[in-house]
C-alpha positions in Angstrom: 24.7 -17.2 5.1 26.0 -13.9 3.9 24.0 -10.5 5.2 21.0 -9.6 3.0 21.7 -7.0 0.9 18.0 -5.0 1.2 18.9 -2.3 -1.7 19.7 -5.2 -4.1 16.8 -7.2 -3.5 14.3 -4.7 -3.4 15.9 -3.4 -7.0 15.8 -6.8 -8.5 11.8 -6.8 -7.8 11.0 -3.0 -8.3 12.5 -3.5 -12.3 9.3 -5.8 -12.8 7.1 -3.1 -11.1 8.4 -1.2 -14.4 8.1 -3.9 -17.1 4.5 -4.3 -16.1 2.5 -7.3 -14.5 -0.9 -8.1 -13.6 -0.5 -5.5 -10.9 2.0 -3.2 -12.2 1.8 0.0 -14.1 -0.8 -2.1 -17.0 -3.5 -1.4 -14.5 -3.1 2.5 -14.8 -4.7 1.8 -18.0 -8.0 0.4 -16.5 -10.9 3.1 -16.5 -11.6 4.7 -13.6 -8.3 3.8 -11.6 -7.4 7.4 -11.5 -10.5 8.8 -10.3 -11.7 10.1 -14.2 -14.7 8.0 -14.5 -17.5 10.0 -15.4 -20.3 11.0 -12.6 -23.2 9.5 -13.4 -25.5 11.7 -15.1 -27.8 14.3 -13.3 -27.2 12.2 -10.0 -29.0 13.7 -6.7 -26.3 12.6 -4.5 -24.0 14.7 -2.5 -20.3 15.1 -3.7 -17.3 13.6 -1.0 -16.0 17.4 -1.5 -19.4 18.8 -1.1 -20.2 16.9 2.4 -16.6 17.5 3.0 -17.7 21.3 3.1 -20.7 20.9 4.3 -19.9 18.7 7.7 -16.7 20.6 7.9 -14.8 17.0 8.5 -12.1 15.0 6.7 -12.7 11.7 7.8 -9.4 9.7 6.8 -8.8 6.5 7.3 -5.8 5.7 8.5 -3.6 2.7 9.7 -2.0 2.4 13.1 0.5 -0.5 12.6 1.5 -0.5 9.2 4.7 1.1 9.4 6.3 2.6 7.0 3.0 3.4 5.4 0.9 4.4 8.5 1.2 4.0 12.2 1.2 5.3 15.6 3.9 6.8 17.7 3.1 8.1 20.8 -0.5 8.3 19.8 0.5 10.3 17.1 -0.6 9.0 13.6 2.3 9.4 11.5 3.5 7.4 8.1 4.9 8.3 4.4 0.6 7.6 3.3 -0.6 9.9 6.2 1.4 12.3 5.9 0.5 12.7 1.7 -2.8 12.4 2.9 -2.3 15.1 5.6 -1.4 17.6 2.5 -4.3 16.2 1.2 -6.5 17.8 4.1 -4.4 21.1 3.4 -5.3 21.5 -0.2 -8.6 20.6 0.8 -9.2 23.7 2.7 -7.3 25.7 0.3 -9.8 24.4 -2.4 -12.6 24.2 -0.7 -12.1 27.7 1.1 -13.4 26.5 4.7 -11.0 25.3 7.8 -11.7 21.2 7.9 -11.0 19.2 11.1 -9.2 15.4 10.1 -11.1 12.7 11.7 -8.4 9.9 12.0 -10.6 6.7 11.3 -8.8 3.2 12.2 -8.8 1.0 9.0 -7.0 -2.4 8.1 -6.6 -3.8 5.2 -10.2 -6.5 5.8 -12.3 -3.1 7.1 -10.6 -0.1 4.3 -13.2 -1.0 1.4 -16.1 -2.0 3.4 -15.5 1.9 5.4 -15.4 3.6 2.2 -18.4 2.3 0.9 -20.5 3.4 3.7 -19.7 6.2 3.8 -17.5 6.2 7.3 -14.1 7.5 5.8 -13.5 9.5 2.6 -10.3 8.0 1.8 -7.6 5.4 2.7 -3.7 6.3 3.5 -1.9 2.9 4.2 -0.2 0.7 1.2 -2.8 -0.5 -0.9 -2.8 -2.1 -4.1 -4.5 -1.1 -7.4 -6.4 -4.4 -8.7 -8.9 -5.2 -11.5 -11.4 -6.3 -8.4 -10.6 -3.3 -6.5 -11.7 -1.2 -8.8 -15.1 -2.3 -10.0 -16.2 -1.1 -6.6 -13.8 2.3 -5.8 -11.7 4.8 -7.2 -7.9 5.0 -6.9 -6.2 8.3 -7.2 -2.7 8.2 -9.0 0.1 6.0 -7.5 2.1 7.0 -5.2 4.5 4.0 -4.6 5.6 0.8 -6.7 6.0 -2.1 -4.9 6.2 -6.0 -4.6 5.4 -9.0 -2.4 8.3 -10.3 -0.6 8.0 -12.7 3.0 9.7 -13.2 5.8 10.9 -16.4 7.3 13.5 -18.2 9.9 17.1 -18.0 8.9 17.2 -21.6 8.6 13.7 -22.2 6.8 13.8 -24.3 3.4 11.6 -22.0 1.9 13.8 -20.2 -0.1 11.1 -19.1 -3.4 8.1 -18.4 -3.6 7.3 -22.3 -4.7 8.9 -23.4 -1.5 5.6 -22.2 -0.2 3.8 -25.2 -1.6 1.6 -26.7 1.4 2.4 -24.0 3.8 1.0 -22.0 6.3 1.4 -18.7 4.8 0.6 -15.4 7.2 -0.7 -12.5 5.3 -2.7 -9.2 5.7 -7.0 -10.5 6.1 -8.2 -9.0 2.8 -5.0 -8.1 1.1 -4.1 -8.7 -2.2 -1.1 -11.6 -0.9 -4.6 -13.8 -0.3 -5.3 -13.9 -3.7 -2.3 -13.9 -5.0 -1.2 -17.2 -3.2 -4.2 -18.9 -2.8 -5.9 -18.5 -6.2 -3.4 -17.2 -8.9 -0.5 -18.9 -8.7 -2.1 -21.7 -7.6 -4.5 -21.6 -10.7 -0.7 -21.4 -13.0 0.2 -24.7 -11.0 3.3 -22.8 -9.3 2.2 -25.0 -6.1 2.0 -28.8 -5.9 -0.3 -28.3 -2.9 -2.4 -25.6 -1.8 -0.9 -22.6 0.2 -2.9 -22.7 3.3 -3.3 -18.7 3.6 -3.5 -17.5 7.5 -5.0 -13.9 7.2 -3.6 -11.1 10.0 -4.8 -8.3 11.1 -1.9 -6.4 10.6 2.0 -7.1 10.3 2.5 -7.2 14.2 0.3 -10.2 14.7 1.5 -11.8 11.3 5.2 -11.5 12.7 4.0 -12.7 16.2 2.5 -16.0 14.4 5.7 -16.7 12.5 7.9 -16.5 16.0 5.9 -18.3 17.9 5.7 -21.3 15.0 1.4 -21.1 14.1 2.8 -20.3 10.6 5.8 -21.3 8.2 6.5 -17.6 6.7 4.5 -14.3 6.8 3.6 -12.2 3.8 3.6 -8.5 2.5 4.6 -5.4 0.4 8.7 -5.2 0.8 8.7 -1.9 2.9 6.2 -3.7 5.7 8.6 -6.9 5.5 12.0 -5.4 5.8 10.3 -3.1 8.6 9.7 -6.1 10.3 13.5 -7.4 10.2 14.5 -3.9 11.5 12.1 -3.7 14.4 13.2 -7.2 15.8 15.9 -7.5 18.2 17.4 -10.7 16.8 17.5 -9.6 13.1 20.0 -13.0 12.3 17.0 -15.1 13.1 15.1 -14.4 10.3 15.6 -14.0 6.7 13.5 -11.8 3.9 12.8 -13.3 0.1 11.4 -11.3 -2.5 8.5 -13.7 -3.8 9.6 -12.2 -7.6 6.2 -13.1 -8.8 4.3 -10.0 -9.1 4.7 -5.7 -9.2 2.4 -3.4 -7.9 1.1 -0.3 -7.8 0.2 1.8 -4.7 -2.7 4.7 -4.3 -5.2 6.1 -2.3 -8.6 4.5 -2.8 -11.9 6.8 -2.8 -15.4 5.9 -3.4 -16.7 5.6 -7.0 -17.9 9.2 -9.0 -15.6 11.7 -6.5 -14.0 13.0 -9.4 -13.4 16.5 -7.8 -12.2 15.1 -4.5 -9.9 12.6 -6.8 -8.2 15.7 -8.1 -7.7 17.5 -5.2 -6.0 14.4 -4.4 -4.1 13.8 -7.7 -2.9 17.5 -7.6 -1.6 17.1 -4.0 0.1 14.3 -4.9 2.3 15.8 -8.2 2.5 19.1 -5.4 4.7 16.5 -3.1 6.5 14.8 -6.1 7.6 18.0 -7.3 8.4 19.7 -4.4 11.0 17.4 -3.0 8.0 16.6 -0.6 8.0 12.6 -1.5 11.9 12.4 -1.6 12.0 13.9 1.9 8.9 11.3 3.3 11.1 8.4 1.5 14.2 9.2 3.8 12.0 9.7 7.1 10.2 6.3 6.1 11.4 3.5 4.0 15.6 4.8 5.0 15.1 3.4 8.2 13.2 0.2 7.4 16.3 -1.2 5.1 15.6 0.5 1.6 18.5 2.2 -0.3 19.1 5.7 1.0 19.8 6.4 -2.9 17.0 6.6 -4.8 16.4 3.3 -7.1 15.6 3.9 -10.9 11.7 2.9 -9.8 11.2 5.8 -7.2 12.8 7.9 -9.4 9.9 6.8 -11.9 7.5 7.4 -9.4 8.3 11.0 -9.1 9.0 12.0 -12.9 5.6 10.1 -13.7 4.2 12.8 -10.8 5.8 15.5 -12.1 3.2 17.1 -14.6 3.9 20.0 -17.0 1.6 23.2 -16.9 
């Protein structure tokens, strides 16, 4: 087989991120995605940017193998999401004119919701998606990313499409949106003759662990975590990467419900980083070295003219 060309791939998916799809720039238009929904009226509850200022803390939460998105390095959490979300905790202290500390909080993709709604973390940096049952229960600020689901499998694997997945053991992230995707919509449109038997992982380490050692046929997950995968392993000829080509997605930080000053000190910081240069510069250090084009695509570019407001 020929070598994968990652930049054409990754193309070929991110031009239906811009025509749309049930996860693709049709759910900016849902209200409240963006944080705008109105506060319910005369409320007695505190404000995330008013306990922010009150408890002096920024609790983020904040992925430790998710790589490119978030991860650890040396004990460092670093990532393209953290460090958006780092200028996040700078333009909160700028707004909110008090020095906050940033409580790193450990989140996956099963625990980032749950975390939220209790209270335990203000936001989430890592990779997730924007969906209709997402946000009946939090906020999202703008996107910052457009995506798709792609998998990785053995060079010599039949699967091939995403309907080569029919009666599989699919690995994908506990709680993601790959779960649904494969395990109740396309098997609802009748893409699979039998049932995709969804293994749910933790995070992509453990998802690529299972796929090596055999307990599943293929592992699942936005391109940039795939192809990060391919790079990281030793024996990148072993194993090949298919673009699924069956959805588009958008990516953003999600918040809890009636924040609507904290979701525009968000918004704001992130048109600050599109404009700047800021997000082209955390593109190179990121996705670069994972497999994506060097040159922005016609979708990043999208990403950062869609950021970049007028006065």
């Amino acid at each position: 087989m020929g070598k994968q060309k990652t930049g054409d791939v990754l193309r070929a998916s991110r031009r239906r991120v811009l025509g749309g799809g049930a996860f693709g720039l049709g759910a900016l238009l849902i209200p409240g995605v963006v944080g705008t929904r109105k506060a319910a009226a005369a409320t007695p509850q505190e404000t995330t940017a008013d306990r922010i200022k009150r408890t002096g803390v920024f609790n983020l939460g904040a992925r430790e193998a998710d790589p490119p998105y978030g991860f650890l390095d040396k004990g460092k959490h670093i990532g393209f999401s953290t460090e958006i979300a780092e200028k996040v905790h700078g333009r909160l202290e700028k707004e909110l004119k008090t020095s906050l500390k940033i409580n790193y909080v450990a989140v996956t993709g099963r625990t980032r919701i749950p975390l939220l709604l209790n209270g335990t973390i203000d936001m989430e940096a890592g990779a997730t998606v924007i969906t209709k049952e997402r946000v009946k229960v939090v906020d999202f600020s703008i996107p910052f990313f457009l995506t798709a689901s792609y998998f990785i499998v053995a060079a010599d694997s039949p699967i091939r499409r995403a309907v080569d997945l029919s009666g599989k053991r699919l690995g994908g992230p506990r709680g993601g949106l790959q779960e649904m995707l494969f395990t109740k919509k396309l098997q609802a449109q009748g893409l699979f003759r039998s049932p995709v038997r969804f293994i749910g992982c933790e995070n992509p380490s453990e998802g690529f662990t299972a796929l090596q050692g055999g307990s599943v046929d293929a592992y699942t997950n936005d391109g940039p975590i795939v192809y990060g995968l391919l790079k990281s392993t030793p024996d990148p000829a072993k194993w090949r990467v298919v673009d699924a080509g069956v959805d588009a997605s958008t990516q953003a930080f999600p918040l809890r419900q009636n924040s609507s000053s904290f979701a525009t000190i968000i918004n704001l910081t992130i048109v600050e980083v599109c404009e700047s240069g800021r997000w082209q510069e955390l593109y190179q250090k990121y996705f670069v070295p994972v497999g994506l084009p060097g040159e922005l695509d016609e979708t990043s570019k999208f990403v950062v003219r869609m950021n970049s407001w007028s006065d």
